[in-house]
C-alpha positions in Angstrom: 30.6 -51.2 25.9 32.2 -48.9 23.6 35.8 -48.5 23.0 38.6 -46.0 21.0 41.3 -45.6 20.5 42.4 -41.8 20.9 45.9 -41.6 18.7 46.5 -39.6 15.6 47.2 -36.2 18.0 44.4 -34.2 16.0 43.0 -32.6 18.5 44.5 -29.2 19.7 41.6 -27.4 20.8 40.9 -25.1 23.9 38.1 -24.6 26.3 36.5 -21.1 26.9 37.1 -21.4 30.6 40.8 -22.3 30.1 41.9 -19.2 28.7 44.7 -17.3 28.3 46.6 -19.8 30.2 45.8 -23.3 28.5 47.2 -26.0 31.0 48.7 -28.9 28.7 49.5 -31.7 31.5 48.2 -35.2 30.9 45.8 -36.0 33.6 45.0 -39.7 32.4 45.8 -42.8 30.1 42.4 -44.4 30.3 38.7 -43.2 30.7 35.7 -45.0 31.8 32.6 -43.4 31.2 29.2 -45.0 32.9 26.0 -43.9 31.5 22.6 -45.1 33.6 19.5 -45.6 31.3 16.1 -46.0 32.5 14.1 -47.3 29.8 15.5 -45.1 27.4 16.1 -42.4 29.2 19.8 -40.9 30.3 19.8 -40.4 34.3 22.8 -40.5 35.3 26.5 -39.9 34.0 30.0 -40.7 35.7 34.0 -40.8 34.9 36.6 -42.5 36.1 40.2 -41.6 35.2 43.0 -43.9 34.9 46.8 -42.7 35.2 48.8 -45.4 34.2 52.5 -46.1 35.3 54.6 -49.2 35.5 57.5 -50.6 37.8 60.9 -50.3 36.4 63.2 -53.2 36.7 66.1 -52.7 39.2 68.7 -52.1 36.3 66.4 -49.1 35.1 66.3 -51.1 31.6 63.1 -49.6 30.4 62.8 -48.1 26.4 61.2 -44.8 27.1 59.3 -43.6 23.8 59.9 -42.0 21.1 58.3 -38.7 20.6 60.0 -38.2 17.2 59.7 -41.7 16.1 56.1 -41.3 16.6 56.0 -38.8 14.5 57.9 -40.3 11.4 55.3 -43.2 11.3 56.0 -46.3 9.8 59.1 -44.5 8.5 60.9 -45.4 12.1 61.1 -48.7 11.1 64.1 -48.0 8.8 66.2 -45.8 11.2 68.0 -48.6 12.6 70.4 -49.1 15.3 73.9 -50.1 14.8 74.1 -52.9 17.0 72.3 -55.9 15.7 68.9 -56.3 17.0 68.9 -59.7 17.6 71.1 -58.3 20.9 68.5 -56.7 22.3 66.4 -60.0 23.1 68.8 -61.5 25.6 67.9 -59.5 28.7 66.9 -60.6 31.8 64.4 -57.7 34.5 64.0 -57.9 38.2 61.8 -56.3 40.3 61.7 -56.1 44.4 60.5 -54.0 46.4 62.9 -51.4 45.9 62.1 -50.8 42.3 60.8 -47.5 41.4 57.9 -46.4 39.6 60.1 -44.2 37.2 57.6 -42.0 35.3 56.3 -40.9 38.7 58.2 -37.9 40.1 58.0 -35.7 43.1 56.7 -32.3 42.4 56.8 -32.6 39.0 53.7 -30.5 36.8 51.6 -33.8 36.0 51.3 -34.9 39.7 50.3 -31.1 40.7 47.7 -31.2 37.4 46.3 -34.3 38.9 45.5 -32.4 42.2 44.5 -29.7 40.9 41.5 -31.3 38.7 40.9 -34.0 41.7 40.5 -30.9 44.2 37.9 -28.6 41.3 36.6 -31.3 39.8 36.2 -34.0 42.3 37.9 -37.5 42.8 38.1 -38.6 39.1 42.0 -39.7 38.5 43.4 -42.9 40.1 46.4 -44.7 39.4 46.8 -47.7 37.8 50.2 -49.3 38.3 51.7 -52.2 36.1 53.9 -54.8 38.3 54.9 -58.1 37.5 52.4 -61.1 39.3 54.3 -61.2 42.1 57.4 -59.3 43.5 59.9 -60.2 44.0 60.4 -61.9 40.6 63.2 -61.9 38.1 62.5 -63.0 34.1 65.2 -63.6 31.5 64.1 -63.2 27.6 63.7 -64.9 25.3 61.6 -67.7 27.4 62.7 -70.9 27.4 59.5 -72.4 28.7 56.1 -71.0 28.7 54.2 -69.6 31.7 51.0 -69.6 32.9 49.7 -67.2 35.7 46.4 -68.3 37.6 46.1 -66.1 40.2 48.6 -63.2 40.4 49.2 -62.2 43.8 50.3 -58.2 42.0 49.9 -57.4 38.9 47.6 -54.3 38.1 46.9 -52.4 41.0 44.8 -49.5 41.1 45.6 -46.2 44.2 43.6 -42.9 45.3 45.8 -40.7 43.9 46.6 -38.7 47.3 47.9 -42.1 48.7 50.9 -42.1 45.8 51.0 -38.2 46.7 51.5 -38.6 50.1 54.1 -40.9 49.2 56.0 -38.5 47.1 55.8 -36.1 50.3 58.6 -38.2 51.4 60.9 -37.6 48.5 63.1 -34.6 47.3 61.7 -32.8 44.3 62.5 -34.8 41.1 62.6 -38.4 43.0 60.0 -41.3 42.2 58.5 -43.6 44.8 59.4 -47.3 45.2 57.4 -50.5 45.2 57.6 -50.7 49.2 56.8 -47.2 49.5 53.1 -46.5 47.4 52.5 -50.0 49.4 52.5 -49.2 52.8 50.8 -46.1 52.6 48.4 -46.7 49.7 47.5 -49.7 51.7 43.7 -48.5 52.4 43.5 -48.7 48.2 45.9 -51.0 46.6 42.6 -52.7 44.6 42.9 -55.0 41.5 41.7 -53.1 38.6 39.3 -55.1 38.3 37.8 -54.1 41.8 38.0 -50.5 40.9 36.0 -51.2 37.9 33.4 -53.6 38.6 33.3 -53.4 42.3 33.8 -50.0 43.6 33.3 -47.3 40.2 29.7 -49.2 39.3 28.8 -49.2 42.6 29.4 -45.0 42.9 31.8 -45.8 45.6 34.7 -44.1 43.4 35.2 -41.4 40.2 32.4 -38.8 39.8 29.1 -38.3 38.6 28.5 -35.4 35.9 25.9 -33.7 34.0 25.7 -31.7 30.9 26.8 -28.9 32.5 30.4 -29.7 33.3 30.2 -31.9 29.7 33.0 -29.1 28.5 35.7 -29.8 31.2 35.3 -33.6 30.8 35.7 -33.3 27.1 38.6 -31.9 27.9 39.9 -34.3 30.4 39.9 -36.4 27.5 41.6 -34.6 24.9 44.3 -32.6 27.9 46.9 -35.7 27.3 47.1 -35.4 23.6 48.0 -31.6 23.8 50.6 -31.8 25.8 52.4 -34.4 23.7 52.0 -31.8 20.4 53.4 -29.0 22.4 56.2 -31.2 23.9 57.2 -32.6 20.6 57.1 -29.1 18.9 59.1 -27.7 22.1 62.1 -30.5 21.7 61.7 -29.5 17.7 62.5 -26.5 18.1 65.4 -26.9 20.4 66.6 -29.8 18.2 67.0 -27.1 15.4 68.5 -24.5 17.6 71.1 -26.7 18.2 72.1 -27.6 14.4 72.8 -23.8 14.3 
């Protein structure tokens, strides 16, 4: 198993195929890549594509990142925040079924890039969702006692990405789907990650298989994400100096 970690935003490239109209929309947070070897011979080739999104707590109290801060490095660490820090560690989250998956958003460009490559491609992007073990379930920080979780009856939870769509059909543009909502009608997915991995993407019963031939657009898939966060940045860069004018 071979792991790596894709920061550093280095690479901007474009395909052939993709021009003059480069689409920049992140498609994925994680890859899985399956190669089948007989003997030493490569027979077979699949992907699996991860979108990853996470419940927000019912008071929205979620630290969204920091584009620019990325960019100044290690440097961030001295543009501090007037109120004392020590503030921000006394907060409590709850989560029901009414919470909202907030990065998620009806019509928006990333969920019409995800069909898009699902519908050319084949079925290759999934979504991973981040809940707490259970829901409902409320947490104050800092702990006063440690916790142990066993058997968590949530957790990460793996849809077909048309299930979350079809959810989002429900919604005015611009709106993100609750807990209760990707639930009931992602019901016929709704798998641990760890049954998408082990039990259902080895198996061939989900992502897509591939051959040197469509190596391009999968090396692309890869490297989509990371191009969309240079162009953002240098978009909100620009406007950012604009506005000092």
């Amino acid at each position: 198993m071979d792991t790596h970690n894709i920061g550093g935003l280095r690479r901007i490239g474009r395909p052939h195929w993709d021009l003059p109209f480069g689409r920049r929309w992140e498609t994925a947070d994680i890859a899985v890549l399956v190669f089948i070897y007989r003997h030493e011979t490569l027979i077979a080739k699949k992907i699996g594509l991860l979108q990853s999104k996470r419940l927000y707590p019912d008071n929205n109290d979620v630290d969204d990142e920091d584009e620019v801060g990325f960019l100044y490095g290690m440097n961030a660490f001295i543009r501090r925040e007037n109120a004392q820090a020590i503030g921000a560690l006394h907060r409590e989250f709850s989560f029901g079924e009414s919470c909202v998956y907030g990065a998620i958003h009806s019509g928006s460009d990333q969920v019409k890039s995800i069909d898009t490559l699902n519908r050319d491609f084949g079925k290759a992007v999934y979504y991973l969702l981040y809940n707490p073990h259970k829901v409902p379930f409320s947490i104050s920080y800092p702990l006063r006692e440690r916790i142990r979780i066993d058997q968590p009856a949530v957790g990460c939870r793996v849809f077909d990405a048309d299930h979350v769509h079809q959810a989002l059909a429900e919604l005015n543009e611009g709106e993100a789907p609750t807990y209760e909502m990707v639930k009931r009608i992602g019901a016929a997915s709704d798998w641990p990650l760890e049954t998408w991995a082990a039990d259902l993407l080895l198996t061939c019963q989900v992502g897509q298989q591939f051959d040197a031939s469509r190596d391009d657009r999968v090396r692309y898939f890869l490297n989509a994400g990371l191009v969309r966060s240079v162009r953002r940045l240098r978009y909100r860069l620009r406007c950012q100096k604009a506005d000092c004018r």
